[in-house]
NULO-271123 format. One line per 2 residues: their letters; for each residue x, y, z of N, C-alpha, C, CB. Coordinates in steps of 0.1 Angstrom, whole numbers, plus 2048, in hexadecimal, padded with zeros to 3 digits. Glycine has a CB too. Layout:
BEGIN
A> X/Y/Z/X/Y/Z/X/Y/Z/X/Y/Z  ... .
This chain:
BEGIN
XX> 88C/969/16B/87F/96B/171/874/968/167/87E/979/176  87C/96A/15B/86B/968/151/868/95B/151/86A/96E/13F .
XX> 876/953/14C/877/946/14D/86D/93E/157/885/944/151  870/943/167/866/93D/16E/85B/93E/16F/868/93B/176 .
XX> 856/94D/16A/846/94F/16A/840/945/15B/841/963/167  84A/944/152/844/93A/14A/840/92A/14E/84D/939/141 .
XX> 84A/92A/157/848/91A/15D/83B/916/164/853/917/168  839/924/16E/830/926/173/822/922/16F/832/92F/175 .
XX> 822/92B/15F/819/92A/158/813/920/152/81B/931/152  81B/918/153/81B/90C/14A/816/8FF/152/829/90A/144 .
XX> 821/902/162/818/8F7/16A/809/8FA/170/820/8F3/178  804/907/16E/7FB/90C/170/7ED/903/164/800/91C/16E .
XX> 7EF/906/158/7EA/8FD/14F/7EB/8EE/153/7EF/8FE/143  7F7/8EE/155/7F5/8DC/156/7EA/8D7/15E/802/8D3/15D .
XX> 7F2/8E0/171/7E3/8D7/176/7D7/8DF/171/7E0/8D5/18A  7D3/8E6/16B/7C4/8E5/165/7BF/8DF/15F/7C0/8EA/160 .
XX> 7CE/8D5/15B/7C5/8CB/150/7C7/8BC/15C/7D0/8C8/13D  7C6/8C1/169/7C6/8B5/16F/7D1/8AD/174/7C1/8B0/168 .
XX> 7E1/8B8/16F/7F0/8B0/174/7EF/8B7/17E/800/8B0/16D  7FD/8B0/185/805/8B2/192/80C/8C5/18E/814/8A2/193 .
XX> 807/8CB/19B/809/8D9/19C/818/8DC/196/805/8DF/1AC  81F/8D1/199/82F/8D4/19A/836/8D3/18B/837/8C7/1A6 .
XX> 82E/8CD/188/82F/8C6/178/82C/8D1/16A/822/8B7/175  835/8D3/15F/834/8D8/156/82B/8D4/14A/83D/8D9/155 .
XX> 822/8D6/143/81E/8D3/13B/825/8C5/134/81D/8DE/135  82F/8CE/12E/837/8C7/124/83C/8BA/12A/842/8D0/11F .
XX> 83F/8B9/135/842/8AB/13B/838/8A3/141/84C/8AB/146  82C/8A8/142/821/89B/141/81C/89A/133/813/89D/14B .
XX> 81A/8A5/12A/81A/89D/11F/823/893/11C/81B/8A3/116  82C/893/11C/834/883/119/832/87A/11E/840/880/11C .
XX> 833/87B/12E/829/873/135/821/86B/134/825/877/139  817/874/127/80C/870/127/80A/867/11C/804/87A/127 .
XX> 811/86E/10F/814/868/104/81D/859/10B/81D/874/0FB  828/85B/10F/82E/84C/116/824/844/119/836/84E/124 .
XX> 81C/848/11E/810/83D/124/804/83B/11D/80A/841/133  80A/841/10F/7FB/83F/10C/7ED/845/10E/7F9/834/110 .
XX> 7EC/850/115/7DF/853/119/7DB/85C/10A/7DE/85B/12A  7CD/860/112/7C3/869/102/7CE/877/102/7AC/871/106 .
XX> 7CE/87A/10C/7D8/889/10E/7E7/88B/106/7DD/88B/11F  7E9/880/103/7FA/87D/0FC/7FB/886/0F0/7FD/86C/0F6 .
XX> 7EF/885/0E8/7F1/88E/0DA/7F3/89E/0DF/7E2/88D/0CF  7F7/8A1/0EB/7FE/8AB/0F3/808/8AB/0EC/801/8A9/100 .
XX> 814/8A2/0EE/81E/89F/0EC/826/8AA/0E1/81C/892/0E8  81C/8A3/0D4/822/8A6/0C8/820/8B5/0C3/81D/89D/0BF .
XX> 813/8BA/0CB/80C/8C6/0D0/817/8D1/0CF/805/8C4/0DF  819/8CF/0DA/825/8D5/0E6/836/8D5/0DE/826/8C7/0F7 .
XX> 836/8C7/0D9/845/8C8/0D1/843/8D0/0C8/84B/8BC/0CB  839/8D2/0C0/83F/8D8/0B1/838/8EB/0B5/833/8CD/09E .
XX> 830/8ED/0C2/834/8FB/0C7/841/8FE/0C7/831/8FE/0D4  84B/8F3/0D0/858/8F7/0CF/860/8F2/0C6/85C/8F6/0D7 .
XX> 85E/8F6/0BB/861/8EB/0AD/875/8F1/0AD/852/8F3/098  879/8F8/0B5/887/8FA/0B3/88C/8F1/0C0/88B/90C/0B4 .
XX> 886/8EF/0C8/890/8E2/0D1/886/8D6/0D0/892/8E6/0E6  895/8CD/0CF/895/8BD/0CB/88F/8B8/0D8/8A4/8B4/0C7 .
XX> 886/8B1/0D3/87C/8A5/0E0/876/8B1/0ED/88D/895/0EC  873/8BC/0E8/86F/8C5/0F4/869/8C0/104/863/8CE/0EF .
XX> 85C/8B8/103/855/8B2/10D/85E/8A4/112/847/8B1/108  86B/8A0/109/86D/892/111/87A/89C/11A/873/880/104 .
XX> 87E/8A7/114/88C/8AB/11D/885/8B7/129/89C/8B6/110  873/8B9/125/871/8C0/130/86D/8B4/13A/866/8CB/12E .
XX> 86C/8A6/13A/869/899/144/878/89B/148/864/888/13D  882/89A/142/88D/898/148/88D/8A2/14C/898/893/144 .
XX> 88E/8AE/14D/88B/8B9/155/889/8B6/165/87E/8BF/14F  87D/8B6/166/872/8B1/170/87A/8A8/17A/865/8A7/168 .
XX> 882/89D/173/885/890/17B/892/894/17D/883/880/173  89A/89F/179/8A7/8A5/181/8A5/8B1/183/8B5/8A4/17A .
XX> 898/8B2/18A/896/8C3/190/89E/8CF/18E/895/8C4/19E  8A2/8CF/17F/8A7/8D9/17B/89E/8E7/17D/8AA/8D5/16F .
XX> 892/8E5/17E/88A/8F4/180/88A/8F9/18E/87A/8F3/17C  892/8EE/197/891/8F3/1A7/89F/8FD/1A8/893/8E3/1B4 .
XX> 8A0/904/1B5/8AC/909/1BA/8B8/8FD/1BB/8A9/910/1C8  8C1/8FB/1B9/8C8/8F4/1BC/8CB/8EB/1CB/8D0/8FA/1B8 .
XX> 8C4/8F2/1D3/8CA/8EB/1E3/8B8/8E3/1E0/8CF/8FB/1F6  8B1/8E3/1D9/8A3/8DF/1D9/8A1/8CF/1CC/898/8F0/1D3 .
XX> 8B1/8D3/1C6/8B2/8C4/1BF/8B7/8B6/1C0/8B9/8C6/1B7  8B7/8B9/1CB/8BD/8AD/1D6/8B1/8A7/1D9/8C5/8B3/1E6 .
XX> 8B1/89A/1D5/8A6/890/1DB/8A7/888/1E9/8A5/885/1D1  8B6/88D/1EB/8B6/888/1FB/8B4/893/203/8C4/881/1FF .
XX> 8AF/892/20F/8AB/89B/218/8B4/89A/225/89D/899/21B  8B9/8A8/223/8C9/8A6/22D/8C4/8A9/240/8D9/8B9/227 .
XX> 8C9/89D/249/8C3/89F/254/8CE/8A9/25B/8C0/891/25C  8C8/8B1/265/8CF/8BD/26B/8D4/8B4/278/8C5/8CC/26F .
């Protein structure tokens, strides 16, 4: 449970800084850094907070893109017809 009030917390910041509600900080920083934008020096920001896990914000993008933070019947990108 704390786990997900952290998540919470965090996509909460993001879109205040203007991301997608669903999105974690740490994976649009990369994002952002990937693309180059002013916001990227996030990135390095955010990694060395979590200076004990390797590549933090690129494995919270891969995160994101295998909806590991969903329920499992909610990680399915296909939508099953009844």
């Amino acid at each position: 449970m704390i786990k997900q009030i952290l998540i919470a917390f965090d996509q909460l910041l993001n879109t205040l800084i203007g991301g997608c509600a669903d999105e974690t900080l740490s994976s649009h920083a990369y994002r952002m850094h990937r693309d180059g934008k002013p916001w990227g020096f996030l990135r390095r920001v955010i990694d060395a907070i979590f200076f004990w896990q390797t590549e933090h914000c690129y494995e919270s993008y891969i995160s994101e893109k295998e909806r590991r933070q969903l329920p499992p019947e909610f990680r399915s990108t296909r939508i099953p017809t009844t």
